[in-house]
N, C-alpha and C positions, 0 to 999 in steps of 0.2 A: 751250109746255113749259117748267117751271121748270128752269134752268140752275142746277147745283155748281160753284165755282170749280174750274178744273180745273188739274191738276199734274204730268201725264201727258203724255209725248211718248214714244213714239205712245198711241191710245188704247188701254186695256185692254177686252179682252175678258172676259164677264161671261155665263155659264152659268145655267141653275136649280140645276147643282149646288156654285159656288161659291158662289150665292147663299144657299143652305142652308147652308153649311159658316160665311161669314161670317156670317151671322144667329146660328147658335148655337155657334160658337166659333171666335172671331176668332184665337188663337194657332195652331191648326191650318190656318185657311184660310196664314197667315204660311208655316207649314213644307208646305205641300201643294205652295199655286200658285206663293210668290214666293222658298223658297229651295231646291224639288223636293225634299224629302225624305220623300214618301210611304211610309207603314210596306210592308213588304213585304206582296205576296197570299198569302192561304195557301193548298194544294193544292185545300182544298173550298172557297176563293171563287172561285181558277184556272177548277174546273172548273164552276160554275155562270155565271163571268163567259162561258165559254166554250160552253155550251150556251144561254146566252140571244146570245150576237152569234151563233150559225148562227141560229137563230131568226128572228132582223131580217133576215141577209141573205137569208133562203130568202123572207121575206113579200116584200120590194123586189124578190126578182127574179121572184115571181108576180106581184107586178103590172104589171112591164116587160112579164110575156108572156113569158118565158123558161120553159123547161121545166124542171121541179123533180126531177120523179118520181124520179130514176135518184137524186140528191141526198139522195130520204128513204129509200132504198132500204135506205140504207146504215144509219141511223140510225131504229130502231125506235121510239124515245121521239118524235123531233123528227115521225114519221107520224102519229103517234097523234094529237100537242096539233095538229098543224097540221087533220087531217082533222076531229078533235072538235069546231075553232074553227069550220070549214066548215060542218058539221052546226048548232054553234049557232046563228049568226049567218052563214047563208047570202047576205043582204043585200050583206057586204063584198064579195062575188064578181062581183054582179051591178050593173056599173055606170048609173047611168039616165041618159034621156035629158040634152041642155043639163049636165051635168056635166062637172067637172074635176077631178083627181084627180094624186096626184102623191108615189110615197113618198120619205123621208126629202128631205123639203122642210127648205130653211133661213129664215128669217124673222129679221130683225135691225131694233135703231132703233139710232141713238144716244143718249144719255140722260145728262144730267152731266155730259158730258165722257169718258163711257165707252160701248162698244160691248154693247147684250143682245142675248145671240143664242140661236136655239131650231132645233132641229129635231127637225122631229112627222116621227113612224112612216110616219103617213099623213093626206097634209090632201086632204079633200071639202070643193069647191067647189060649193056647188049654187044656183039661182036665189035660191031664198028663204033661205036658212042655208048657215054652214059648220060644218064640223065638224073637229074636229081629233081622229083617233086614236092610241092609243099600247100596242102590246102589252110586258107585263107579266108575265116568267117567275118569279112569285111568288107563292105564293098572294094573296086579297083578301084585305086588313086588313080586322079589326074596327070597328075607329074610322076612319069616310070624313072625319069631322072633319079628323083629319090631314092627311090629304089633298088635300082641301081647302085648305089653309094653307101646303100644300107648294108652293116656289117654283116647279115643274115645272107644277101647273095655272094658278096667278097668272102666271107669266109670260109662258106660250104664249095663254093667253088674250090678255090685254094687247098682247101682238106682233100677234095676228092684228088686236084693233079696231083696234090705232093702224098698220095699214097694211091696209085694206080698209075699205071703204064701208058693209060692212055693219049694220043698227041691231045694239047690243050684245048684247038682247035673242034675237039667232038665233045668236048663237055658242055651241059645245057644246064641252065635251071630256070623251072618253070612254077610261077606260079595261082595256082586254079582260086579265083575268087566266087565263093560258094551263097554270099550273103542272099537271103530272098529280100523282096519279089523279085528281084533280077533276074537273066537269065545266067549260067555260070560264064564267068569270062575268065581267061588268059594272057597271062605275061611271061613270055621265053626270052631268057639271057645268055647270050652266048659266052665264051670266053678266047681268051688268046695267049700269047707269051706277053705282050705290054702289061696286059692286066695284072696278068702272073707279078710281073716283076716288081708294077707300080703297088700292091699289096704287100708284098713281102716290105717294102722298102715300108710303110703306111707304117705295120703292123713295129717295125723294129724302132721304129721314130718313137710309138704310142709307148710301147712297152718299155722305153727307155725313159719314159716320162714317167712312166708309173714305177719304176724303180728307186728313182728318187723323191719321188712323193709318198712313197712305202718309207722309206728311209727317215725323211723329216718326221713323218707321222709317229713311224716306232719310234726313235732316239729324240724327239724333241718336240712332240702333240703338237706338230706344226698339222692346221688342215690344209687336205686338199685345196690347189689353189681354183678360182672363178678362171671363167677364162672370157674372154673381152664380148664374147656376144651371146653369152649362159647364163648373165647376171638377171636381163630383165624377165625369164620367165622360171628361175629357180628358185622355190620357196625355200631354200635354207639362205639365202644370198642376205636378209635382214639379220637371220639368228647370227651369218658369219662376221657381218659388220658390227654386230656386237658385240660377240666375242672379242671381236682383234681388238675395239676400243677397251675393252675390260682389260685386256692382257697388257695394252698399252701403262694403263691407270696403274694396276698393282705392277710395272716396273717402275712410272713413276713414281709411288710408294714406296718400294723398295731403294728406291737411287735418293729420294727425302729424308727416310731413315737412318742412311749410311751416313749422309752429308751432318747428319744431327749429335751424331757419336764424340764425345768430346774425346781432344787429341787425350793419348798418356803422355803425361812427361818418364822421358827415359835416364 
């Protein structure tokens, strides 16, 4: 495994969703993860972040084998998308033989000197293939392209082959979009050795970038830099243009001051 000079102590922990946020706008990942300043939720992210976490918890604890019912009783919408999903994709329900099974599994490597860590919905263990689930209270995108490219399938993939035996070619992820009135739909990704490879390569690129933007940051409150096409929809992008012209001004000050010092005679 290719090694990053590392600069971390201890090591940082590294998400698909930091990994998104670094990939396309490194000043935001700065004010999210390393100085907590995440913009506030609004009441209708609140309440959608809020109707997809029962969602997850209700799926994990029908898996445990815990009794839900009384749980959807209450909650007419979270009946429908769960029973609808049942009806879909009856499969999920019916575990097969020689399987294993296990929701909100964690999976982690180390990697450059940093820790990536994932946890799937739901990971199927099965003789010949695994599979990695993940419900989705969203509708399906248009473009699976995206998706595809989204750090979220790159990297749970990658976590499952680089810690399980299995050839790459039977790893899958799939994932179940719950959102009503729809009906539930599906998107399965497969994987390969290209992919494999053209990730690892991604991941060592990103990570080396983030080493030395960790570095300016700590030894010299350089921020994170924009990067060419994160400008026009990042709202720290004005506060940063700011900044720089401020930092610019008090060197000028600084460099006026020095010039003003009259000489000593020696």
């Amino acid at each position: 495994m290719t090694e990053i000079n590392p600069i971390k102590t201890p090591l940082i922990r590294l998400s698909q969703g930091q990994l998104n946020l670094l990939e396309t706008c490194p000043p935001q990942f700065q004010r999210v993860y390393l100085e907590q300043l995440a913009p506030p939720v609004s009441p209708e992210q609140y309440q959608k972040l809020s109707w997809g976490s029962q969602f997850h918890q209700l799926m994990q604890q029908g898996e445990l084998g815990l009794p839900i019912d009384s749980l959807l009783a209450e909650d007419e919408e979270l009946h429908h998308a769960i029973n609808a999903l049942k009806a879909t994709a009856p499969e999920l329900w019916q575990p097969q033989e020689n399987t294993w099974r296990e929701a909100e599994h964690t999976r982690q490597i180390t990697f450059g000197g940093y820790v990536l860590t994932g946890v799937y919905d739901l990971l199927i263990l099965e003789k010949s293939e695994a599979k990695i689930i993940d419900w989705k209270t969203y509708l399906q995108p248009e473009d699976s392209t995206k998706l595809a490219l989204n750090w979220q399938t790159r990297l749970y993939l990658y976590l499952l082959a680089e810690t399980t035996d299995y050839p790459l070619e039977t790893l899958s992820m799939t994932y179940w979009f719950v959102k009503l009135p729809t009906q539930p739909k599906c998107l399965t990704f497969s994987y390969n050795q290209t992919q494999h490879e053209k990730t690892r390569q991604d991941l060592t690129k990103l990570l080396s970038q983030l080493d030395q933007w960790l570095e300016d940051y700590i030894n010299d409150g350089v921020d994170f830099p924009h990067l060419c096409d994160c400008q026009t929809r990042c709202p720290y992008y004005a506060i940063s243009e700011v900044n720089f012209h401020l930092k610019n001004l008090q060197k000028q000050d600084r460099l006026k001051s020095i010039d003003e010092i009259e000489e000593i005679a020696l």
